[in-house]
N, C-alpha and C positions, 0 to 999 in steps of 0.2 A: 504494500500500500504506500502510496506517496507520501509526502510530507505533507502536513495540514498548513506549514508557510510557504513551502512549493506553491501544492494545492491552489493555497488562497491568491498566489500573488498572481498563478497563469489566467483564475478566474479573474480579476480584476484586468488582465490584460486581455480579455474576451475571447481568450483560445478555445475555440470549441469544445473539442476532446476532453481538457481539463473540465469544463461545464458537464460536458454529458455524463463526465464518470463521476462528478458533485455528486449530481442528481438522482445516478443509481445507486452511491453510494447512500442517500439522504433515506431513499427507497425499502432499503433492505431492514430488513427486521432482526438481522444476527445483533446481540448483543455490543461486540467489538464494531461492528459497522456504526451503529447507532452513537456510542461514545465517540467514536471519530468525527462522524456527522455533527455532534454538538458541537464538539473542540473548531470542525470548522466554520459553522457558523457563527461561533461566539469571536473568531479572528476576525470573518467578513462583515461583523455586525457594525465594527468601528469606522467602515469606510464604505457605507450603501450609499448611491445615491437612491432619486425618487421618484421610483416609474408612474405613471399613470396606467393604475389597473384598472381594468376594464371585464367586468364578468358578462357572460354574453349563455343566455337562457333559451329556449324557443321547442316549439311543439311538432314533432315527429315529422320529416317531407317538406320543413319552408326550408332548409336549405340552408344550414349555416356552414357547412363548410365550404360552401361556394361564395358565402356573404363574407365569412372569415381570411378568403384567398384574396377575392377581391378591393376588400374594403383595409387589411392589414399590407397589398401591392401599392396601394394608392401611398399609403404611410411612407413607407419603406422609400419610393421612388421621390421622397420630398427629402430622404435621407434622414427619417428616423429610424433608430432601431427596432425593430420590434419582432418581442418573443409570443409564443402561442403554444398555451401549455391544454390540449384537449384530453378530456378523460374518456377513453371508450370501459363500456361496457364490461365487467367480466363475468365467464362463465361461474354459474351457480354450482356445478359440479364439477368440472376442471378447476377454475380459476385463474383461466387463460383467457386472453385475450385478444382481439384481433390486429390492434394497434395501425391501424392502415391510414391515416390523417393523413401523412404525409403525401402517399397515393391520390388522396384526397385535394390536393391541395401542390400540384407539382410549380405554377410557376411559381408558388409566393416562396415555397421549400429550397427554390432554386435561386433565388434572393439574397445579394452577401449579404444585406439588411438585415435580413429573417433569421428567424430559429422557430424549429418547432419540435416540439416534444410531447409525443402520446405517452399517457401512464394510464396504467389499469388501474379499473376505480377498485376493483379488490372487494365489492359490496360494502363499500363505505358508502353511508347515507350522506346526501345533502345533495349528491351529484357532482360532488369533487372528490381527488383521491384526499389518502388519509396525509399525504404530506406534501400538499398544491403550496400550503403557506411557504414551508422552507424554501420548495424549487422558485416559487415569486422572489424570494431572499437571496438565492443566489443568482438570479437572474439580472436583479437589481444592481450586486455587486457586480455581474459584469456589465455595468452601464446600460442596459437598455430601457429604451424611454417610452416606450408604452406594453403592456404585459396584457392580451388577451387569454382567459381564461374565459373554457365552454366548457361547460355542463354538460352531462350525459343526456339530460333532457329537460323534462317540465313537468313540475306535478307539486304535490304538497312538500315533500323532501328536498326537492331540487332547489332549496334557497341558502344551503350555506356560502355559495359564491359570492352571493350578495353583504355575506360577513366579510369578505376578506378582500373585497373591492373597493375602487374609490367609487364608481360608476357601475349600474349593473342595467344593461338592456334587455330587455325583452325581445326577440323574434316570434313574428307572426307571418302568416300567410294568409292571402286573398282567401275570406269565406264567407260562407252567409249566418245568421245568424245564430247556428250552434255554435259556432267558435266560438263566439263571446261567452255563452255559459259551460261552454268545457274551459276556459282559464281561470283558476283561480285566481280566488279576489287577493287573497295573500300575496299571493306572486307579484300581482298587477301593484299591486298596495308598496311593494317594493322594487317596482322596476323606474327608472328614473327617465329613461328614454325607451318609446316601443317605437319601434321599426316593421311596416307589413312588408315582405319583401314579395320579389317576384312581381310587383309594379308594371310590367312591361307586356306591349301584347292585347292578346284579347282579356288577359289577367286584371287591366290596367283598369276597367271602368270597377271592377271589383276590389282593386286596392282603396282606392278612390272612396268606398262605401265603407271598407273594413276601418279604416282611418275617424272616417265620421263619427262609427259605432263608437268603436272605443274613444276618444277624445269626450263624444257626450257621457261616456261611462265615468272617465277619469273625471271631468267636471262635480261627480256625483261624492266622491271623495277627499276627505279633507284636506288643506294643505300642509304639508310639512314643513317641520322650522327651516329643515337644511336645505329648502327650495326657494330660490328668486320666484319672483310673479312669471305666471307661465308656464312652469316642469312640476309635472313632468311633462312632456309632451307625445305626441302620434308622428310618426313622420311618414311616407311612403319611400321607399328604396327599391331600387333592382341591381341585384348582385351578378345578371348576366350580360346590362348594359352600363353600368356602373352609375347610372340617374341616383341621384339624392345621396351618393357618398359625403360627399365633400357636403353638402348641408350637414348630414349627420354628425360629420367630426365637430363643423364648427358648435354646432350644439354641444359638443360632450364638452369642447375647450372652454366655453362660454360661461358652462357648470360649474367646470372642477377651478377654472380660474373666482367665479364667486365666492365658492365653497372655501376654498384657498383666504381670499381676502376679508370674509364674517367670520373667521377662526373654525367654521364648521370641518374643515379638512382634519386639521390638528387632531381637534376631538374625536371627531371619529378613527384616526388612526389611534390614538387611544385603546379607545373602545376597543378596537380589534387585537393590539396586545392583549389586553386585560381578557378577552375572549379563547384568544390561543393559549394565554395561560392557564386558564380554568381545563380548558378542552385536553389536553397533554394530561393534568393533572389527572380530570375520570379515565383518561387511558391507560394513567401510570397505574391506577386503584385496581382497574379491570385487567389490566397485566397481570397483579397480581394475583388473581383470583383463578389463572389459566398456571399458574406454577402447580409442580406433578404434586406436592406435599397439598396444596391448596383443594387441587380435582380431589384428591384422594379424600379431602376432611369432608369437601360438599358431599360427595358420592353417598360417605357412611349418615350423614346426617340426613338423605335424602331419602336412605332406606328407610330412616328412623320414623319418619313423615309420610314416607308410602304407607307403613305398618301401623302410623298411628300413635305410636311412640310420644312421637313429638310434637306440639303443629306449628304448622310453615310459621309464624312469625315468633316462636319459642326458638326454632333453628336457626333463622336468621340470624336471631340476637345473637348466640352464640354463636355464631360464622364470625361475626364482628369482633368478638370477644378475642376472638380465634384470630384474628388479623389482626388485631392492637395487643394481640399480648406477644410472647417469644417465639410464637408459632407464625406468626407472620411478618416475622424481620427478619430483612434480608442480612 
C-alpha cells in the first residue's frame, strides 16, 4: 500500500490512478483498509478546496445519464473540472454490480475535464453508496469544481443525496398527469431545481404542460429560509439537443452564489458534518453488533425469546448490557 503522504500529495496533484485507488481504497470494508482510509483523509482534510455538489435524482427512463453526459460536457468544455460519482444498482443476491456509466456516458468519460466513477450502492438506503461523502472529499482535494452525484433512483429513500449536496435536482420527464402523483411530495419538498427533460420533438408540447403542473404544485408549498424569491423552480431541458443547459447552470450559480452570501451555505455545510458524524457513529454501533462474539450473544438470546424465556424487550436490554459492559469492548 502506498504512502498516505504519497497518497495524498498525487491526489492533490489530480493524478488519476492515485484518485481511483483513494476511492477503492475508501471503498473497502477490511479493517486495515479503512484505518488507512481515515489517516488519508484526515491529511486531505487540511487542504480541500470547494466543489459545488450537485445531487441529481429523477424517475426511471427520463434519462439522466444522457442529461449527466450532456449537461457535465457543457461544464467541462468552459474548462471546469468536473467529477460524477453515479451509484448503480446492486444485486440482492450476488452483490454485484453492473457499473456500466461510463459506457453510458462515453464523450463526457472521454473528457481530460471529466472523471467519473461508478460505485455499487451495496443496498445502502438513500440511493447513495455507503461512502459517496468520503469519494466527494477526495475529489475535492483533487480540485474539482463541480461534483455531480446520481442517485440510483427516486422514491421515498432516495433522498440522502440531498444530505450531502449543496444543490439537489430533480429529473423528470414529459407526462400526463400521473406523474405528478407518482412523485413524492418529500422528494419534491427537497429538490431545489426540477428539470422535465426530453423537451424536444413531439415530446416538447408535453414538457411545456409537465412544467406548468409542477410549478402550480410547487407554488402550493411553502417557502424555505434557504430560498431567494423564486426556487425552487421548473425548468424544461433536453439533454439530446442541449436547449435549456446553460439556463439550468445559471440557475444552480445564481443559488449556490445567494446561498453563499445569506450564510445559508456555511450552515448547511455544517449540518452535513454534524450528519456524517452521527451516520458513521450508528455504523460504528451496528458494526459492532455483526462481531462473531456479538452474533453469537444475539443468536442465544434469540433462542431465549423464540422459547419464551425471555421477551424481546427483556433481551434487548440485556444485548445492551452486553455491549456496554466487557463483552462488548473492543
Amino acid at each position: 500500500m502506498a504512502d498516505t503522504g504519497d497518497l495524498a500529495r498525487r491526489i492533490r496533484q489530480g493524478e488519476r490512478r492515485a484518485l481511483a485507488r483513494a476511492i477503492t481504497l475508501i471503498e473497502s470494508s477490511r479493517p486495515d483498509h479503512r484505518a488507512a482510509a481515515q489517516a488519508l483523509l484526515e491529511v486531505l482534510a487540511e487542504s480541500r478546496s470547494e466543489a459545488l455538489r450537485i445531487g441529481l435524482s429523477g424517475t426511471p427512463g427520463v434519462g439522466k445519464s444522457t442529461f449527466i453526459e450532456a449537461f457535465g460536457s457543457m461544464l467541462a468544455e468552459r474548462g471546469l473540472k468536473v467529477a460524477v460519482l453515479a451509484v448503480d444498482p446492486s444485486s440482492a443476491r450476488t452483490g454485484g454490480s453492473i457499473l456500466g456509466d461510463k459506457t453510458r456516458m462515453p464523450r463526457l468519460a472521454r473528457h481530460p475535464n471529466a472523471y467519473i466513477r461508478p460505485s455499487p450502492s451495496r443496498s445502502a438506503l438513500g440511493g447513495v453508496a455507503r461512502r459517496t461523502r468520503e469519494a466527494v472529499m477526495l475529489l475535492e482535494a483533487a480540485g474539482f469544481d463541480v461534483i455531480l452525484i446520481e442517485t440510483v433512483g427516486v422514491g421515498q429513500s432516495e433522498t440522502m443525496v440531498a444530505e450531502m449536496a449543496d444543490l439537489f435536482v430533480l429529473l423528470l420527464a414529459p407526462a400526463g398527469g400521473d406523474e405528478l402523483q407518482g412523485v413524492k411530495r418529500g422528494i419534491m419538498e427537497m429538490a431545489d431545481l426540477i428539470l422535465v427533460n426530453k423537451a424536444d420533438g413531439e415530446l416538447k408540447p408535453a414538457a411545456a404542460r409537465t412544467v406548468a403542473d409542477y410549478a402550480g404544485a410547487l407554488g402550493l408549498l411553502r417557502r424555505r429560509p434557504q430560498d431567494p424569491e423564486g426556487f425552487p423552480k421548473v425548468l424544461q431541458v433536453s439533454a439530446l439537443t442541449g436547449a435549456g443547459l446553460e439556463e439550468a447552470w445559471r440557475e444552480m450559480e445564481t443559488l449556490a452564489d445567494w446561498r453563499r452570501r445569506e450564510g445559508h451555505w456555511a450552515a448547511h455545510r455544517a449540518r452535513q458534518a454534524r450528519q456524517w458524524f452521527e451516520e458513521e457513529l450508528r455504523q460504528g454501533l451496528l458494526a459492532r453488533l455483526e462481531a462473531p462474539d456479538a452474533r453469537a450473544r444475539i443468536a442465544s438470546l434469540g433462542k431465549d425469546v423464540a422459547g419464551g424465556r425471555k421477551t424481546p424487550a427483556g433481551a434487548a436490554r440485556e444485548m445492551l448490557g452486553w455491549l456496554e459492559g466487557e463483552g462488548g469492548r473492543e
